[in-house]
N, C-alpha and C positions, 0 to 999 in steps of 0.2 A: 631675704626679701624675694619675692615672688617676682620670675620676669612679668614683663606688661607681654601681652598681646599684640598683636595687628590692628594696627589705629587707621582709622580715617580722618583727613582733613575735612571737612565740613563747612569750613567757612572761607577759611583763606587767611582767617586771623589768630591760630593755635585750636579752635572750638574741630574735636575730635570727637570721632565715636570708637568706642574700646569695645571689648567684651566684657559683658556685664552689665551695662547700659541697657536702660529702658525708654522705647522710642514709644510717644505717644499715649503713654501711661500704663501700656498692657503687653508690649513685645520685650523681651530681653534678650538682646545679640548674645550670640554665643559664640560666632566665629564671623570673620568676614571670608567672604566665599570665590569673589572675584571685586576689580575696578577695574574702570575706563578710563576712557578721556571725559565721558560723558556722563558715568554716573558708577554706583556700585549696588551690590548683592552681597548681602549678610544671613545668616543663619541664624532663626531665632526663635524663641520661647514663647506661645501664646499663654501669657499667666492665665487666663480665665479660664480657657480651652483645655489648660492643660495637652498642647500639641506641638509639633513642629514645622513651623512655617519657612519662608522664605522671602525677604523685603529688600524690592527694588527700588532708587531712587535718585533722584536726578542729584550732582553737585552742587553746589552754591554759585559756582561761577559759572555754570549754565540756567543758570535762574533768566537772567537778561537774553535768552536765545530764545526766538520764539519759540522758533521752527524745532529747536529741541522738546519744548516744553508742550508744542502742539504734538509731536510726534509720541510724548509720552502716555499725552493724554488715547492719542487714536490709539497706542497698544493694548489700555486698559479696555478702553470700551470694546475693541474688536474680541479679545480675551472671552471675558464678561458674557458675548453673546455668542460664542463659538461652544457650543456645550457638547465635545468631543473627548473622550478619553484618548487624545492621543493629541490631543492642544492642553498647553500647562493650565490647568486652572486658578483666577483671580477670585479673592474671596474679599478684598478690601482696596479702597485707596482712601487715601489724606494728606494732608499735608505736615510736617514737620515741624518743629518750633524755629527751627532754621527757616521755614520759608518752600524748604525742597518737597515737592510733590511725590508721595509715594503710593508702592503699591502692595499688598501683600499676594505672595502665591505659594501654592502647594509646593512643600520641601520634595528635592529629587535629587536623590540618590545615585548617582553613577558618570558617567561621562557623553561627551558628545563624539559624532563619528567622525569631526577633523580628529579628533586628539585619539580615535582609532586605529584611524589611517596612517596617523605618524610614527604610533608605537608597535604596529601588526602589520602595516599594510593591508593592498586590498580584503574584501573582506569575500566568503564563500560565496557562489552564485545565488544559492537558493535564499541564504540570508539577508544578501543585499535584495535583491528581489522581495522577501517580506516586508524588510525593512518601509520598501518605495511604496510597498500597496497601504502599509497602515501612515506613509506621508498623507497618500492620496485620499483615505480616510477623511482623516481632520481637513486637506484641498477641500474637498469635495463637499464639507460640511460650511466652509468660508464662502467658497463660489454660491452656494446655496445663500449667503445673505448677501448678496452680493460685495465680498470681501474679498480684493486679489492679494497675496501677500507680497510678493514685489523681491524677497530674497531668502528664497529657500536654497540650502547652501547645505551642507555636513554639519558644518559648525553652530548650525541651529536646527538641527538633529538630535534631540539629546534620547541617549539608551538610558534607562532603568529596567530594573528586577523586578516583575509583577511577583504577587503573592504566590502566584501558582509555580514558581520559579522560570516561566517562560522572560524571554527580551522582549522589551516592547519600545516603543520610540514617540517622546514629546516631541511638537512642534513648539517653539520657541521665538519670540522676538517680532509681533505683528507691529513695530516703530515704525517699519514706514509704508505700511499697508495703504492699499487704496480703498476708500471704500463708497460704491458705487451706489447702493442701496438701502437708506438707514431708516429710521421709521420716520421720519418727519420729511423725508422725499426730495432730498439736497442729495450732494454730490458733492464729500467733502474729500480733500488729499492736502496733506500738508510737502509735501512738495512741487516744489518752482519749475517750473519746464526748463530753463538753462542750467540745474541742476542734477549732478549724480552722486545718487545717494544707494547704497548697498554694496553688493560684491561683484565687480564688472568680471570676473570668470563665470559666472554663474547667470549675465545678464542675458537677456536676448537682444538681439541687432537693435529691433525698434526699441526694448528700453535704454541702450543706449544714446538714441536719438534724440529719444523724448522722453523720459520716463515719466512724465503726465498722462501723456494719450496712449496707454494701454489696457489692454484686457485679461482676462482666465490664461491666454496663449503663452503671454512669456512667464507663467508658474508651471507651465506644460514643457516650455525650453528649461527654467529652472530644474525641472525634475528630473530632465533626462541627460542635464551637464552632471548632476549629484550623481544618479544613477552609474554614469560614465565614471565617475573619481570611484568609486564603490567599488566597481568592478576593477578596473585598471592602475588606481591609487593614484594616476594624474587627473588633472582638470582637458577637458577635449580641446581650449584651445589656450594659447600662452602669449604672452606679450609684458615688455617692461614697465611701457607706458599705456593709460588708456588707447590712445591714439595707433599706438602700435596694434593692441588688441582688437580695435576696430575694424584696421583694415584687415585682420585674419578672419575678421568673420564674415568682413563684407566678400574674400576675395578666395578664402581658403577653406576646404571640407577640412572635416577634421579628423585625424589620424583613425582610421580601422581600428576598432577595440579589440579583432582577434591578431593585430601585427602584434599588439602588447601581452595579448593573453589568449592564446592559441585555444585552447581551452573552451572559450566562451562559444556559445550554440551560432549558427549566423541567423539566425532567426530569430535571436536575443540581442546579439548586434545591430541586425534594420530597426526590429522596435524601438530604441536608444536614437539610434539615426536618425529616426522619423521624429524624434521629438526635437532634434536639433535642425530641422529644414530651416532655411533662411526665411522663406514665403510661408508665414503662420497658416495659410492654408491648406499646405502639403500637412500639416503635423496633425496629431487627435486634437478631435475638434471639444474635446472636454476628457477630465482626468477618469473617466469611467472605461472609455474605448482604450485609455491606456492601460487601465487597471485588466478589460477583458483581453487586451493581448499579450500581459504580463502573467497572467492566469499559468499558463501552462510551465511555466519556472518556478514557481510557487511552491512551498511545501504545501502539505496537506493540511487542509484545515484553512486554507485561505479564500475558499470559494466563497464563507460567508460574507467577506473584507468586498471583495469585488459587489456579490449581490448589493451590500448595501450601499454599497458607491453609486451601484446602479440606480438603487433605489431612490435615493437622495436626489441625483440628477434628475432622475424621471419625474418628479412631487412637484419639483421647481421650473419642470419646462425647458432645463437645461440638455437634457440626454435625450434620445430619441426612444419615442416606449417600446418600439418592438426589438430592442435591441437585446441579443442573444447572445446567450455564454457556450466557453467552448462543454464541452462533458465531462460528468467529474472522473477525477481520476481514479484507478481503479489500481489492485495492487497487482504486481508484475505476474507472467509467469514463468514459466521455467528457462526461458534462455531471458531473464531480464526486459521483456518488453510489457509497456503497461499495454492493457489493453480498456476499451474505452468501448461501452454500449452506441448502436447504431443511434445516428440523428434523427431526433423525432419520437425515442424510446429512453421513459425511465432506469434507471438503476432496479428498482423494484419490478415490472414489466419483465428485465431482464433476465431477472433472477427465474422467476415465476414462467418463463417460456422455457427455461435449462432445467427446469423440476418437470417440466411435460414433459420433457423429451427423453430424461433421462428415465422416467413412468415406461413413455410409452416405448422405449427401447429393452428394457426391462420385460413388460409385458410383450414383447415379441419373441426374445430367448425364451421364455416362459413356453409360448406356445409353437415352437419349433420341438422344445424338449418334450414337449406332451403329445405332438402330431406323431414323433420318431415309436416314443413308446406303444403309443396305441397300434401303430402299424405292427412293429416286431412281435407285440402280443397277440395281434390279431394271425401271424404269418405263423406264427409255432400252433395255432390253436386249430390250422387250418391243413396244417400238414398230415402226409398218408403217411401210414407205418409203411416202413421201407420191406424189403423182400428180406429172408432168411438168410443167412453167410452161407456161401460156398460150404461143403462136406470139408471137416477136418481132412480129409485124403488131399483135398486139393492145397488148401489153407495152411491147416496144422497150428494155426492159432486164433485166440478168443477175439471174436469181432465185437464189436459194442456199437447200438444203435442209440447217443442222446437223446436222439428227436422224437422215435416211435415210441408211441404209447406202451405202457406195459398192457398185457392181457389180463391178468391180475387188476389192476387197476381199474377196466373198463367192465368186470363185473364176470367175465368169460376164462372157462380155464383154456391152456392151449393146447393143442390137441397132435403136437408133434412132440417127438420125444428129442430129447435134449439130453448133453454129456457134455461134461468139463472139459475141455481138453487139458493134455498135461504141458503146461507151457512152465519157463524158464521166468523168472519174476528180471522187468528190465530196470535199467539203473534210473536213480531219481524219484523221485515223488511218485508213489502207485494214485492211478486213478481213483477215483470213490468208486466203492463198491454196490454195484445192482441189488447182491443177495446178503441179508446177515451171516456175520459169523456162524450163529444157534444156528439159521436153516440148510448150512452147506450142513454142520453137525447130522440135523437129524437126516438129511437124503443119504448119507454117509455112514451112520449106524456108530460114527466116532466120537468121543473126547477129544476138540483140540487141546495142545498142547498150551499151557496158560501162558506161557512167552514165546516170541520169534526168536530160535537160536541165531547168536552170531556168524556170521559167514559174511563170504567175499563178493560182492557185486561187480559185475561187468558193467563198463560204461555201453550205452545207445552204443549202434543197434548190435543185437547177438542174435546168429543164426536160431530158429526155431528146431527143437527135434522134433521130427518125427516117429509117431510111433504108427504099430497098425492098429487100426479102428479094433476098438473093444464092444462090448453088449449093449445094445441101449440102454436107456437111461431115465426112470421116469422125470417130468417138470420138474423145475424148482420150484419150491413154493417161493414167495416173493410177498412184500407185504402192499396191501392195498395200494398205496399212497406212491407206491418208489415205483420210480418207469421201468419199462420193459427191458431187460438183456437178452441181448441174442445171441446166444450162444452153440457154436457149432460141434455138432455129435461126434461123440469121441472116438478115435479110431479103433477098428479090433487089436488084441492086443497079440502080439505077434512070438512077443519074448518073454523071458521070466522077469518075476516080480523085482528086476532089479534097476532101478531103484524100487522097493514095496511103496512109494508116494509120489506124491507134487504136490506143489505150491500154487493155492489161488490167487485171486487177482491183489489180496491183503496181504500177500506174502503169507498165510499159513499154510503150514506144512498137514496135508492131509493126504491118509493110506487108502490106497487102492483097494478096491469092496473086493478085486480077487486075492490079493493078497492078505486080509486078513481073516485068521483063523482062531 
């Protein structure tokens, strides 16, 4: 035999609910989820819908409480008209065959952030931080009806798994909400002025004095006592008994968030701070200016959370409209710092002024590199042919003019006579050659030889020989195009033909016009 399940008492007289059970003709429990003192939450089957819901509902022996049964009622309706994706939503209420008033809500999957806190502790900064801005979401959507919730806490925080796989967080449990502004233009609260009803860690001063005569201010203290457990994993102030806790708030600041968590920014600390001032006045004056100062802790992607906080406030006359966000963020650069466009200037604006500038810097290399060219081109084009080299007597080797024009070139033969002289080929790379090979050949009357024989080179520099000055020499011919060489007249020749050659400026080897026969 199969065990039974998790039963609920119902009545007080054996009348339970099982798994299995169909409530109302169309739900079947499938698990119970949680109970109270006050009531329970079961997991259950819409047969029609074919979905999964979730139904809350008050006990049998809280039937005879009013104030229960009033409080059940205000959750529902506050629910109902809070059309937030980040408030549970209500899709039914009725009543039971028992008598107990119920509700149905969207089934949610995951846990709340006491039972975070207990199993992880505090949670990241930037997380808890998201967490607070998508509270102040759904705040900011209540205050807009005029709805104050009266106990925002962790443990009516609840996390689920959006589709997209991001966290996201329900607000939960509007029982003893006030609600200031409903259409029919009453001012209904179902609690007693000499009563305390919620979570006194989480209260503000005045709702513990009074928790009738309050406003928006102590869900603005609530949010930044949660904030504080978030960050630090304690409550910012402590006491055994009410009375004790009282007088810590009336008499005592509350512990430094960065004494517990070094860590934490101090300018995430004051904002925290300023929600907890004793004098509702000191604090934000609505959850939007807290959302625009929590901005900058934020991951990315949460500017639209704030806008529309702003938004909301702004519609309803609650937030001030010229009220200004910080700049969005921007991605770091290279030593880690974000950087953020000037006040007063778009993201796009900005972009669009770093494209000019990078143009018009671009176009100034551009035209420094064109200015240089055109000068050096113009400087070579403007230059005189240089003078003739000293006489091989004084010299004894081949001068080279790069600059001067060839003769050749400019249409004119030249009109000096010209001779090789017999120089020593130097170590390294030979120059480029003034004259071809073919025309040293034909001045020459020789066959070079069709390879340069191997031999030994001397490294820079090697004394030049002198020879004595030999017989002029007619020009080179030189081909139109190739610049002028200057080259100075070869000495007479003094000695015998020994060596019968030399070597041109290519290294080849060519024979002396006396020496050959």
């Amino acid at each position: 035999m199969a065990a039974e399940g998790p039963r609920v008492d119902m009545s007080g007289d054996g009348a339970v609910i099982r798994e299995g059970d169909v409530l109302a003709g169309k739900y079947r429990v499938e698990k119970v989820l949680g109970a109270g003192g006050m009531g329970v939450v079961v997991a259950a089957h819409h047969i029609g819908l074919d979905t999964k819901v979730a139904i809350k509902f008050l006990l049998p022996e809280m039937l005879g409480n009013r104030d229960a049964v009033a409080r059940f009622a205000t959750e529902a309706r506050a629910a109902v008209r809070i059309k937030s994706e980040y408030v549970a939503r209500v899709f039914d209420v009725g009543i039971l065959e028992t008598g107990a008033p119920y509700m149905v809500m969207e089934f949610l999957d995951g846990g709340d952030l006491a039972a975070w806190l207990e199993q992880r502790g505090w949670l990241p900064i930037d997380l808890a931080v998201e967490f607070i801005l998508q509270v102040c979401v759904a705040v900011a959507d209540a205050h807009a009806l005029g709805i104050v919730h009266r106990d925002l806490k962790p443990a009516n925080f609840f996390c689920v798994r959006r589709s997209d796989g991001q966290l996201s967080i329900k607000v939960l449990d509007f029982g003893i909400s006030k609600v200031t502004g409903d259409s029919s233009g009453q001012v209904m609260s179902v609690t007693r002025t000499n009563s305390v009803m919620g979570s006194p860690l989480y209260m503000s001063p005045e709702q513990l004095r009074s928790p009738k005569d309050v406003d928006a201010q102590t869900d603005i203290w609530s949010i930044g006592a949660s904030l504080y457990e978030l960050l630090t994993g304690t409550a910012p102030f402590q006491g055994d008994t009410i009375a004790e806790l009282a007088v810590r708030l009336a008499s005592h600041p509350p512990p430094p968030l960065r004494v517990l968590r070094p860590e934490i920014p101090p300018v995430l600390e004051a904002v925290v701070l300023k929600c907890l001032e004793r004098d509702r006045v000191k604090r934000y004056q609505n959850v939007a200016e807290l959302a625009v100062a929590l901005l900058q802790f934020a991951p990315r992607g949460s500017r639209a959370q704030v806008e529309r906080i702003s938004a909301i406030l702004r519609a309803t006359g609650l937030a001030t409209t010229g009220m200004s966000l910080p700049p969005s963020r921007q991605p770091t650069n290279g030593d880690g710092v974000e950087t953020f466009p000037p006040v007063g200037k778009s993201r796009l604006s900005v972009n669009r002024t770093r494209q000019l500038a990078g143009i018009a810097g671009v176009a100034a290399v551009l035209g420094v590199l064109t200015a240089f060219a055109f000068v050096t081109l113009r400087s070579k084009s403007t230059d005189k042919p240089r003078a003739p080299a000293a006489p091989a007597s004084e010299q004894g080797v081949t001068v080279e003019s790069p600059s001067a024009p060839s003769a050749a070139a400019s249409g004119a033969a030249s009109t000096e006579p010209r001779a090789a002289a017999d120089t020593t080929p130097l170590a390294g790379p030979s120059p480029p050659s003034r004259v071809g090979p073919k025309a040293a050949a034909d001045e020459w009357h020789v066959t070079p030889p069709p390879q340069r024989p191997e031999m030994h080179v001397e490294p820079r520099p090697r004394p030049v020989e002198t020879r004595a000055p030999g017989p002029p020499a007619p020009a080179a011919k030189v081909a139109p195009s190739a610049p002028e060489t200057v080259v100075a007249p070869e000495p007479k020749q003094t000695t015998s033909c020994s060596p019968p050659f030399y070597f041109d400026d290519k290294g080849a080897r060519v024979f002396k016009k006396e020496c050959v026969h």
